[in-house]
C-alpha positions as a Markdown table, in Angstrom:
| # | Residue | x | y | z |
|---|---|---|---|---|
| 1 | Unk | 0.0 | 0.0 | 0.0 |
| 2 | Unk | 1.4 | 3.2 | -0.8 |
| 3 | Unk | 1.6 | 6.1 | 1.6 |
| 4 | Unk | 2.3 | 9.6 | 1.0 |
| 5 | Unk | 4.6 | 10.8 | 2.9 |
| 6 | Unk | 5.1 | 14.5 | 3.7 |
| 7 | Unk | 9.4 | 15.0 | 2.5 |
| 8 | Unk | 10.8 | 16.5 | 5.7 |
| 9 | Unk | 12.4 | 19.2 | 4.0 |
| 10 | Unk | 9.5 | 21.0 | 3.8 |
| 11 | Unk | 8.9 | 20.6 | 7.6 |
| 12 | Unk | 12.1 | 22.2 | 8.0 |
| 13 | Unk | 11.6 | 24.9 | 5.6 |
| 14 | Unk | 8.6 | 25.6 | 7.1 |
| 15 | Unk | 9.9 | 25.6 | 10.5 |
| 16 | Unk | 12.6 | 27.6 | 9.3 |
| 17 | Unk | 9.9 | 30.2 | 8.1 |
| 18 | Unk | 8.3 | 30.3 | 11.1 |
| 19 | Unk | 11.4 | 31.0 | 13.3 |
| 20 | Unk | 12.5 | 33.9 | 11.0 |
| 21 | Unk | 8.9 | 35.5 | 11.5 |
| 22 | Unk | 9.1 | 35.1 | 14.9 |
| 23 | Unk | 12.2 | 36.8 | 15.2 |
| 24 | Unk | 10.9 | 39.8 | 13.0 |
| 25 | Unk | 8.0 | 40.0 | 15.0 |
| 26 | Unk | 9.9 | 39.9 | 18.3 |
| 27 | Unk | 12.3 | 42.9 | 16.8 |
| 28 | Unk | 9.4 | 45.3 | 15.9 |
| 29 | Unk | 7.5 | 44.4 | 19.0 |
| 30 | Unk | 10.9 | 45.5 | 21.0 |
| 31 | Unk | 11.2 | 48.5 | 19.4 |
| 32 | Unk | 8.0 | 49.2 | 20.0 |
| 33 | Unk | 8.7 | 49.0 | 23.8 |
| 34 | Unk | 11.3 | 50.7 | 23.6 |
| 35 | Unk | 10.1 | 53.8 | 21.9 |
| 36 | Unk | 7.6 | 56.5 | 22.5 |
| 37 | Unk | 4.4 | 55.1 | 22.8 |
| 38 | Unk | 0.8 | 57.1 | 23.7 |
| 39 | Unk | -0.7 | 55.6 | 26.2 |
| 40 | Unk | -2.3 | 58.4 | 28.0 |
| 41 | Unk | -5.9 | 58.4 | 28.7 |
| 42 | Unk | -8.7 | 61.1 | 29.7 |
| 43 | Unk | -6.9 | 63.9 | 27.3 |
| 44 | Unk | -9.7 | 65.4 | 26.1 |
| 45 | Unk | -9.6 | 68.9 | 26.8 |
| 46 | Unk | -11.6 | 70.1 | 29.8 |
| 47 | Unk | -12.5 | 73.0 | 32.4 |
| 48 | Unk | -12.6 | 72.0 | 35.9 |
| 49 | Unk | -15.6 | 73.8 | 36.5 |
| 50 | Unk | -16.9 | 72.6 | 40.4 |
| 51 | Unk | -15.5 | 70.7 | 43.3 |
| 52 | Unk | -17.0 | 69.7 | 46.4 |
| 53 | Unk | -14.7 | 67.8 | 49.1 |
| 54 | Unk | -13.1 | 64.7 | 46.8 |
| 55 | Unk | -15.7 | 65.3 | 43.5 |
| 56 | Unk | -15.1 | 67.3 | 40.7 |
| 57 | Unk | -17.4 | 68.5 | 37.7 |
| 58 | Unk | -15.2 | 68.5 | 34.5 |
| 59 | Unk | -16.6 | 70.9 | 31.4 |
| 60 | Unk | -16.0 | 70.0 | 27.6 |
| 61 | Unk | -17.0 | 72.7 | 25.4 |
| 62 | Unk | -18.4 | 71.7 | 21.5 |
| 63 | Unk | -16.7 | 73.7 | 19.0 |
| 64 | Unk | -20.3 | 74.4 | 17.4 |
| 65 | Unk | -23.1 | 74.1 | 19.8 |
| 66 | Unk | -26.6 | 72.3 | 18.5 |
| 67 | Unk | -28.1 | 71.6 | 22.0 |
| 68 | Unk | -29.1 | 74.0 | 24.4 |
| 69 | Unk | -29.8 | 71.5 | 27.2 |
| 70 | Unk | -26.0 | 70.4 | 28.3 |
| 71 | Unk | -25.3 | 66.5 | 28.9 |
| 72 | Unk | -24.5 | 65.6 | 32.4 |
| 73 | Unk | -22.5 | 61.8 | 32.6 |
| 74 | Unk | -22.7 | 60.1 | 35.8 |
| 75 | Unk | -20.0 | 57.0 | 35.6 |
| 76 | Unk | -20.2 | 54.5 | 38.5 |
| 77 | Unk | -18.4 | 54.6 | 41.8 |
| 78 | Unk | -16.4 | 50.9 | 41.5 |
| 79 | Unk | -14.4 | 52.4 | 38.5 |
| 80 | Unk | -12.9 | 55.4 | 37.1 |
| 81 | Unk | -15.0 | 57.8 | 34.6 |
| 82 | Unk | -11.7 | 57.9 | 32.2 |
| 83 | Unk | -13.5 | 54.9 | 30.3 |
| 84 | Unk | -15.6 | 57.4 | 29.1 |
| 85 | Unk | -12.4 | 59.4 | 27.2 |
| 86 | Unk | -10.4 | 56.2 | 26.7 |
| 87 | Unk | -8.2 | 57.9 | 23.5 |
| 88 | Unk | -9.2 | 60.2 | 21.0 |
| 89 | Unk | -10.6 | 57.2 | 18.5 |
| 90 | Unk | -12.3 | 55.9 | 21.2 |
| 91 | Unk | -13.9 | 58.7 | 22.7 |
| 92 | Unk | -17.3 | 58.9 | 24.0 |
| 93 | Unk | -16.6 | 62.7 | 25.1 |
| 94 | Unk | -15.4 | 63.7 | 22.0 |
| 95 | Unk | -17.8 | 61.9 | 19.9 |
| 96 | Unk | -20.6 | 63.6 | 22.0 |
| 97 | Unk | -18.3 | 66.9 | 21.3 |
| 98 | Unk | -18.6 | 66.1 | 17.9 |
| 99 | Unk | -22.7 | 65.7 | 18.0 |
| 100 | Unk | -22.6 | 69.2 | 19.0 |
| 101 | Unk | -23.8 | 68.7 | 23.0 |
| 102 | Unk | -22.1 | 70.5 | 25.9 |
| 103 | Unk | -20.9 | 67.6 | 27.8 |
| 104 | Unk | -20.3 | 67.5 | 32.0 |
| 105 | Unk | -18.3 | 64.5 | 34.0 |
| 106 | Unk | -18.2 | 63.8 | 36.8 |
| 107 | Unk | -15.2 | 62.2 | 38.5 |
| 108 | Unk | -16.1 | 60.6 | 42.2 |
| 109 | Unk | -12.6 | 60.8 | 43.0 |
| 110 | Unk | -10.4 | 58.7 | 45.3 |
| 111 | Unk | -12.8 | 58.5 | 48.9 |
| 112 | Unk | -10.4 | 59.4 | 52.2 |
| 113 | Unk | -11.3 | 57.4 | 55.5 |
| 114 | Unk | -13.6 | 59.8 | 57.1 |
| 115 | Unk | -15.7 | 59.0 | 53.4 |
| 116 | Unk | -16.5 | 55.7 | 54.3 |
| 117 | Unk | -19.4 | 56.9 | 56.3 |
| 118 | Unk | -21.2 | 58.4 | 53.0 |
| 119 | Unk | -24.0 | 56.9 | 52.0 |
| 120 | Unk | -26.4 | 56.6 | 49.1 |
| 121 | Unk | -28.3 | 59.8 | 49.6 |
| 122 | Unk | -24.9 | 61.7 | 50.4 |
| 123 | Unk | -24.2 | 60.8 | 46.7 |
| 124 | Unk | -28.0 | 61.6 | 45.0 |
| 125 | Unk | -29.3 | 63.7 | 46.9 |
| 126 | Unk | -26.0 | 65.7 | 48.1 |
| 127 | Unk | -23.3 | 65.4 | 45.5 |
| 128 | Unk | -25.0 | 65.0 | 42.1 |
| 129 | Unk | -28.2 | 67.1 | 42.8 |
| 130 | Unk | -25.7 | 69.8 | 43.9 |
| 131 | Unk | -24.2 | 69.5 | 40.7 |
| 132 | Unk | -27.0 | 69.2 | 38.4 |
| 133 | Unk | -28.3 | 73.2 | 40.3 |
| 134 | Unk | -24.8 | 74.3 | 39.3 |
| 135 | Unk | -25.2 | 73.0 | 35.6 |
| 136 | Unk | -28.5 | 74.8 | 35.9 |
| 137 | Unk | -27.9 | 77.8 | 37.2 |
| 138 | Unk | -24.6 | 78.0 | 34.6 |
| 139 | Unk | -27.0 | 77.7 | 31.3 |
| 140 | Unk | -30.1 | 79.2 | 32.5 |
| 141 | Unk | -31.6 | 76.2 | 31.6 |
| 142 | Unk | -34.7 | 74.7 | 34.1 |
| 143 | Unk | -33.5 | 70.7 | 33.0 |
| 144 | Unk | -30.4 | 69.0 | 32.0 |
| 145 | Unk | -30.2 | 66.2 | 30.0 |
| 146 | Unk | -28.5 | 62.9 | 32.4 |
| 147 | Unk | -27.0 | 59.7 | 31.2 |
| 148 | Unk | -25.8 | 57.2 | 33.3 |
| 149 | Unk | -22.8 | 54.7 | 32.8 |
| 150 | Unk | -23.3 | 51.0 | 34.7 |
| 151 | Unk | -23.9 | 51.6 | 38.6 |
| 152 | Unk | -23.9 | 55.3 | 37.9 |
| 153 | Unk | -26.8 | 54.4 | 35.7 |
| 154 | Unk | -28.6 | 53.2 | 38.6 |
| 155 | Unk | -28.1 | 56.7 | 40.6 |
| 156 | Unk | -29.2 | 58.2 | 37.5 |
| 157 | Unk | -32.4 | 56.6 | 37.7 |
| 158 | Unk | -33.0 | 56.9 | 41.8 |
| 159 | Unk | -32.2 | 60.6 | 40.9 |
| 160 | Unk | -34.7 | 61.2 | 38.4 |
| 161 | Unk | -37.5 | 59.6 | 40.5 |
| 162 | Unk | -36.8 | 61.3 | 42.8 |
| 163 | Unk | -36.0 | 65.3 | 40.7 |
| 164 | Unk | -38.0 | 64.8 | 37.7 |
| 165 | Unk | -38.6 | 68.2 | 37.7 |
| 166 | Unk | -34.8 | 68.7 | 36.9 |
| 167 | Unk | -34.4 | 66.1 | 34.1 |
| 168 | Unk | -35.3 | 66.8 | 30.7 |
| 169 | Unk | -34.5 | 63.3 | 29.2 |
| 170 | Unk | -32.8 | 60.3 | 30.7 |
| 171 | Unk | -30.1 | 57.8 | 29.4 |
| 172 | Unk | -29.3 | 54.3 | 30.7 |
| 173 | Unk | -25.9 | 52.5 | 29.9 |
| 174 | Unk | -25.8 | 48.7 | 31.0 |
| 175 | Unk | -27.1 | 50.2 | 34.0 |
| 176 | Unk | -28.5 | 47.8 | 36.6 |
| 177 | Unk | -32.5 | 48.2 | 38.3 |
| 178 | Unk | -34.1 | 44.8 | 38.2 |
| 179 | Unk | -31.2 | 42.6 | 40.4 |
| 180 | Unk | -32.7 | 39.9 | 41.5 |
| 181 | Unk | -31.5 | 37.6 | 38.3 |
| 182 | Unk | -29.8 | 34.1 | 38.8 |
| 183 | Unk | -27.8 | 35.4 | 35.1 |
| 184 | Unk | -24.8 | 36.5 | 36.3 |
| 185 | Unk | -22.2 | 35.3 | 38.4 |
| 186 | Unk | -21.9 | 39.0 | 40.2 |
| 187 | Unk | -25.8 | 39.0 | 40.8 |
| 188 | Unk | -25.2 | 35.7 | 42.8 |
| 189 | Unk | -22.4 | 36.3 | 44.5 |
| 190 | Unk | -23.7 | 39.3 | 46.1 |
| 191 | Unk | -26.7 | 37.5 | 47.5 |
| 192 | Unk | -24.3 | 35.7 | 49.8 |
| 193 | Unk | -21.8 | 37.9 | 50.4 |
| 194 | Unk | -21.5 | 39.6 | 54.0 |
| 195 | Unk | -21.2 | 42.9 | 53.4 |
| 196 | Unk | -21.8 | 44.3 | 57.3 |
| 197 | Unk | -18.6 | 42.0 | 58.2 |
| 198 | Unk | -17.2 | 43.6 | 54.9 |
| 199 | Unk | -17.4 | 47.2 | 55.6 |
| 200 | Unk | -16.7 | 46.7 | 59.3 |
| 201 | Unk | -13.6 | 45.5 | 58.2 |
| 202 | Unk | -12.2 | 47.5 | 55.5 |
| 203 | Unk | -14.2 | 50.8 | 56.6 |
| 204 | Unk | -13.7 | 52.1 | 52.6 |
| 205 | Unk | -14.0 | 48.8 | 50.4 |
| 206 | Unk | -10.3 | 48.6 | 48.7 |
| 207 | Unk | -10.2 | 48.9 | 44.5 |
| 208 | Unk | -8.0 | 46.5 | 44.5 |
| 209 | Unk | -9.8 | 43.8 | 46.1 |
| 210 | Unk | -12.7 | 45.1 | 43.5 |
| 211 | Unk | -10.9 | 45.3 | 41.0 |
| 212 | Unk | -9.5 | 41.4 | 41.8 |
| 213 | Unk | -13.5 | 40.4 | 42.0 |
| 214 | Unk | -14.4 | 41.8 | 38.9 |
| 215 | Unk | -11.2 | 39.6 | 37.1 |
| 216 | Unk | -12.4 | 36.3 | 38.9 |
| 217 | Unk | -16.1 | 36.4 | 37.2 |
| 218 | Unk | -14.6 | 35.7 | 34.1 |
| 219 | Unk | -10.9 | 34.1 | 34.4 |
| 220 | Unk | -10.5 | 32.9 | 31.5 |
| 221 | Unk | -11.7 | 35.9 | 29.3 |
| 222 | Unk | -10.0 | 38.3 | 31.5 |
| 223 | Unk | -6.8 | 36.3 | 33.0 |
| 224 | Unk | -5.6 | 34.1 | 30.0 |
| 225 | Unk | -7.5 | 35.0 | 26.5 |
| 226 | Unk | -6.7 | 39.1 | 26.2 |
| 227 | Unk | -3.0 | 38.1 | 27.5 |
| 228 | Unk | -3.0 | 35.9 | 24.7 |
| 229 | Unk | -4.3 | 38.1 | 22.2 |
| 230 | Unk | -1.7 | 40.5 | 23.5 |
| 231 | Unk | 1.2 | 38.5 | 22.5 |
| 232 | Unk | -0.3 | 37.8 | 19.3 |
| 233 | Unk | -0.5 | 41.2 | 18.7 |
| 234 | Unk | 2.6 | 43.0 | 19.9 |
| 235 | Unk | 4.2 | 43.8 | 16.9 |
| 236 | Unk | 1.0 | 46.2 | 16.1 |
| 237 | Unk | 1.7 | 49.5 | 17.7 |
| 238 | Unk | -1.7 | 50.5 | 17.6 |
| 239 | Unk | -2.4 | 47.4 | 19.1 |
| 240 | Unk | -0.4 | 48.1 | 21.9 |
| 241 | Unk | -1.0 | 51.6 | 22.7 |
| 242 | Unk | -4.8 | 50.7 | 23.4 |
| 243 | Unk | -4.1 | 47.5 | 25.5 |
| 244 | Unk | -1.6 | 49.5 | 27.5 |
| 245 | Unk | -4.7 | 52.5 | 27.8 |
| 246 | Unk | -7.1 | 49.8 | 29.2 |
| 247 | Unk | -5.1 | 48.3 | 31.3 |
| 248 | Unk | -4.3 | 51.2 | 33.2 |
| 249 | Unk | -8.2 | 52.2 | 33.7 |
| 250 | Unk | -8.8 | 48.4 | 34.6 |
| 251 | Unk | -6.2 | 48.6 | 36.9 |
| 252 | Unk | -7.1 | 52.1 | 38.6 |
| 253 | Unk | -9.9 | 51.0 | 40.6 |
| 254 | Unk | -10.7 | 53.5 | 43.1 |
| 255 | Unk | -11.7 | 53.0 | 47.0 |
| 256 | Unk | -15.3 | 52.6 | 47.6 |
| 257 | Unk | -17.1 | 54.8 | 50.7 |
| 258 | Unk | -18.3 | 51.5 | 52.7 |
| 259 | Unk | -21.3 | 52.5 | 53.9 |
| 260 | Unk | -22.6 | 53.2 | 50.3 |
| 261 | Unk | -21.4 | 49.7 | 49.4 |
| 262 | Unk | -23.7 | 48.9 | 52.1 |
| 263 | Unk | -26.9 | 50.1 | 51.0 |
| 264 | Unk | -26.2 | 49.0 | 47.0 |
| 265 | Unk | -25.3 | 45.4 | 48.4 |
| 266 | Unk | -28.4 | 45.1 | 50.8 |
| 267 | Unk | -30.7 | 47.3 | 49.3 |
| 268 | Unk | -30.3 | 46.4 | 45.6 |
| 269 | Unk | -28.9 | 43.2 | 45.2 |
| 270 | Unk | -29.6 | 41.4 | 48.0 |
| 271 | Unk | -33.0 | 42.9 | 48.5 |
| 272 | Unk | -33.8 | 44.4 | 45.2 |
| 273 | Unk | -35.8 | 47.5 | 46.4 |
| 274 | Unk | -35.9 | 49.4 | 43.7 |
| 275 | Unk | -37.8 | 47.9 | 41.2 |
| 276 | Unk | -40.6 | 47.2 | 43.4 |
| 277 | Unk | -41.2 | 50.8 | 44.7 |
| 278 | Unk | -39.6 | 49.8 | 48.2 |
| 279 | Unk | -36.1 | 51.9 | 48.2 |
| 280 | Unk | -35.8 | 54.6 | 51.1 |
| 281 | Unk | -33.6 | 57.3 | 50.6 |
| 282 | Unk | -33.8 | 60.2 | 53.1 |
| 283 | Unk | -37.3 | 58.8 | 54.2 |
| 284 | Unk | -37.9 | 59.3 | 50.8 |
| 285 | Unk | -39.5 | 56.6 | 48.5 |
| 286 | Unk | -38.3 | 56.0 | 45.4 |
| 287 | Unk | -41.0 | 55.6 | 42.8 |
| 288 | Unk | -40.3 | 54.8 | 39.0 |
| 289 | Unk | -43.4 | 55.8 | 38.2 |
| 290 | Unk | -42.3 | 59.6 | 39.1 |
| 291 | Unk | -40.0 | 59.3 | 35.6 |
| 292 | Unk | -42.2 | 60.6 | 33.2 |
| 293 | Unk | -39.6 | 62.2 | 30.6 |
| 294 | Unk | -38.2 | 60.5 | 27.6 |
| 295 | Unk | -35.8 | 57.6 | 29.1 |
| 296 | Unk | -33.4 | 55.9 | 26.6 |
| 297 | Unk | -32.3 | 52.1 | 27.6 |
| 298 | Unk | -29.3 | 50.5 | 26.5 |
| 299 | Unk | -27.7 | 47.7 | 27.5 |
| 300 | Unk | -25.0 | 44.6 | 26.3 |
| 301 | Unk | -26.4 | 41.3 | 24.6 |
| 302 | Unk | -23.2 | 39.5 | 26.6 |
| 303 | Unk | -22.6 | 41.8 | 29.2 |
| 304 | Unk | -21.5 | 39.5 | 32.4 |
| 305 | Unk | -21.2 | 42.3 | 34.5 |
| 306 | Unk | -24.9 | 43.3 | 34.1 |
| 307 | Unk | -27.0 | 41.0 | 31.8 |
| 308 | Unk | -29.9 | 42.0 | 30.0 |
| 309 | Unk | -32.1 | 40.8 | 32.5 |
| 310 | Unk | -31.0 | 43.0 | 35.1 |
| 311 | Unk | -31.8 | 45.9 | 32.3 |
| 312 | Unk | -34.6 | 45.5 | 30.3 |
| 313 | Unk | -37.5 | 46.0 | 33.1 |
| 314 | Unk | -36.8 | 49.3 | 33.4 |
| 315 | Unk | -39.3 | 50.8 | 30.4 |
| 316 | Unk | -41.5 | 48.9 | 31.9 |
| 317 | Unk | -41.7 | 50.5 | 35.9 |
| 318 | Unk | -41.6 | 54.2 | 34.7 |
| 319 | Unk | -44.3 | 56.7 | 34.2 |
| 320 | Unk | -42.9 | 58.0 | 30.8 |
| 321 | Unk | -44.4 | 57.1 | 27.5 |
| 322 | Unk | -41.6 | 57.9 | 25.3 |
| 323 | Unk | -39.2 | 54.5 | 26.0 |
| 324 | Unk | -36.8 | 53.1 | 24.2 |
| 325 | Unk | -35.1 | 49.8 | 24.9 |
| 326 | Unk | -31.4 | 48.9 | 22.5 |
| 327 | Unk | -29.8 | 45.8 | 23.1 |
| 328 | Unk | -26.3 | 45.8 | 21.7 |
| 329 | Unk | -24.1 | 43.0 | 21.1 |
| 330 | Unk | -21.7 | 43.4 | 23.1 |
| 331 | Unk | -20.0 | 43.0 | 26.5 |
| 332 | Unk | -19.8 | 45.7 | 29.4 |
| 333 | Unk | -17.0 | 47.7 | 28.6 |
| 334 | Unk | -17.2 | 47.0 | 24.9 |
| 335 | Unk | -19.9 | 49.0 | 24.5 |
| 336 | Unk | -18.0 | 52.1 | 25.4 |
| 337 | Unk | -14.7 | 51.1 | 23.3 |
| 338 | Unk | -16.1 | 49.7 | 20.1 |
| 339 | Unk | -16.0 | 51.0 | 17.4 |
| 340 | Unk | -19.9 | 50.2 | 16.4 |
| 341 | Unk | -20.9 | 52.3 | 19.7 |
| 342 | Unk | -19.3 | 55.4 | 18.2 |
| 343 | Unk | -19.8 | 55.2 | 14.8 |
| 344 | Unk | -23.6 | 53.9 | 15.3 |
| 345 | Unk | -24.9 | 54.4 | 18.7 |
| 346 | Unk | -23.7 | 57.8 | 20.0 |
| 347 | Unk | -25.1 | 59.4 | 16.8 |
| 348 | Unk | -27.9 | 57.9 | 17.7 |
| 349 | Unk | -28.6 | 58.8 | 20.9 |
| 350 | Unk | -28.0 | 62.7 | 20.0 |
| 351 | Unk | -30.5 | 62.4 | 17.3 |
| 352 | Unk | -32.3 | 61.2 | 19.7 |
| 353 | Unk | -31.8 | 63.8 | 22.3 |
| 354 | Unk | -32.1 | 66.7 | 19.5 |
| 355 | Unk | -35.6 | 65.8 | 18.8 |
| 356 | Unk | -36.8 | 65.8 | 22.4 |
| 357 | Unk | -35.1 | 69.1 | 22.7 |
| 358 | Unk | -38.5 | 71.4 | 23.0 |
């Protein structure tokens, strides 16, 4: 019987091939390392235009104005609002800059120990309702318009329950209300977790040992596969210059004020308040029902973080008419780095501001 046999020159020419790329790959990539490389993030230009104890209100100013109502972005507290301004490619600023909308960001800073006894309505009610008067009181305007980025989201939506006199329309990012979902490793860990042993411990919950929880929901996406696609990619200086950009937000987790860690543990995910009408803040309830403007929902197909299910309810507890639910496919983050989000979505959600403008 004849077999064919494959000549083992060939696998030696071939291995031969493959060595010499290697080494060409390994040459560029070092000179690559060794050379300038952009890696900085949040360079948007910006006015520092409020500050109250660690929070500060950044101001980007459109070249050409089309919106009279400014944009107010509330990122969450268990990471830093420089995804929002990631590079200039990759930009939600600037591509809202580019729309035409005057655009306000908040940055929670880095909490101190005598923060850790700040709570929910020190946030809502104190810090971001102070802010929103300022953003009023600088326009003239009577509402601003308020979009909300994951857990920030959330305060978003407790905020305009609870000022809807304030918010002309809202906007939702992978922004968690309904949490009492069984999709989602983080949904199910926190209905076991501790958190009074937690915060009596720590006092301020460390961003490190956030940031560390965050990585062990998905190992083997976020510990072995972009590590991976890292090496296989380290000749591309592009390449490079964004991995480097999001590792540094990944890795610049701030401190959390513990008590507020409190209330979003027990109250949200453990007991899942708001969506039923139950949340307290200030002997305040919080009633969805109160959100009658236009509210704009988006959230991630494959978000692990928050899955759709922990979105999508939302449009369906308000007051307003005018809802909108978009379900992207996409993870958590991605939706703020790809390029479909800025090329597609942003647009979108201007247009869709403009003609609710009156």
């Amino acid at each position: 019987m004849d077999r064919r046999k494959i000549p083992v020159d060939l696998i030696l020419a071939k291995l031969a091939a493959d060595a010499e790329e290697a080494k060409h790959r390994l040459e560029k990539a070092r000179n690559i390392f060794l050379g300038p490389l952009a890696t900085e993030i949040g360079t948007t230009p910006y006015e520092l235009v409020y500050q109250e104890d660690r929070v500060r209100l950044k101001y980007y100013r459109p070249e050409a104005a089309r919106f009279k109502t400014p944009l107010l972005l509330v990122h969450g507290l268990f990471s830093r609002e420089t995804l929002l301004d990631l590079q200039p490619g990759r930009s939600v600023v600037r591509k809202f800059l580019q729309e035409g909308a005057p655009v306000y960001l908040i940055e929670w800073g880095s909490p101190s120990r005598r923060d850790q006894f700040l709570t929910l309505d020190d946030h809502i009610n104190g810090y971001l309702d102070d802010i929103v008067e300022f953003i009023r009181r600088r326009h003239g305007v009577p509402k601003v318009n308020l979009m909300g980025v994951c857990l920030g989201g959330t305060f978003a939506v407790i905020y305009a329950a609870l000022h809807p006199a304030k918010i002309r329309n809202l906007i939702t990012t992978v922004a968690p209300t309904h949490f009492d979902t069984p999709k989602g490793l983080l949904h199910i860990w926190m209905k076991e977790i501790d958190v009074d042993r937690l915060v009596n411990a720590f006092g301020n919950l460390p961003g490190n040992l956030v940031n560390a929880a965050f990585l062990l929901l998905n190992p083997p996406r976020l510990l072995l596969d972009k590590y991976l696609g890292f090496l296989e990619n380290m000749d591309n200086k592009d390449f490079v210059e964004s991995f480097i950009r999001m590792e540094k937000w990944i890795f610049d987790s701030p401190d959390v004020p513990g008590e507020t860690v409190r209330q979003v543990i027990k109250d949200l995910y453990q007991e899942n308040l708001l969506v039923q009408g139950k949340m307290m803040l200030a002997g305040r309830r919080v009633d969805l029902r109160r959100i009658t403007m236009p509210l704009l929902n988006i959230y991630g197909q494959y978000d692990h973080l928050v899955p759709p299910e922990a979105c999508d309810v939302l449009t369906k507890k308000v007051g307003s008419r005018d809802t909108e639910d978009i379900c992207l496919d996409t993870g958590h983050v991605g939706i703020y780095v790809s390029s479909r989000f800025h090329k597609e979505t942003v647009p979108k959600i201007a247009a869709w501001l403009l003609a609710r403008e009156g």
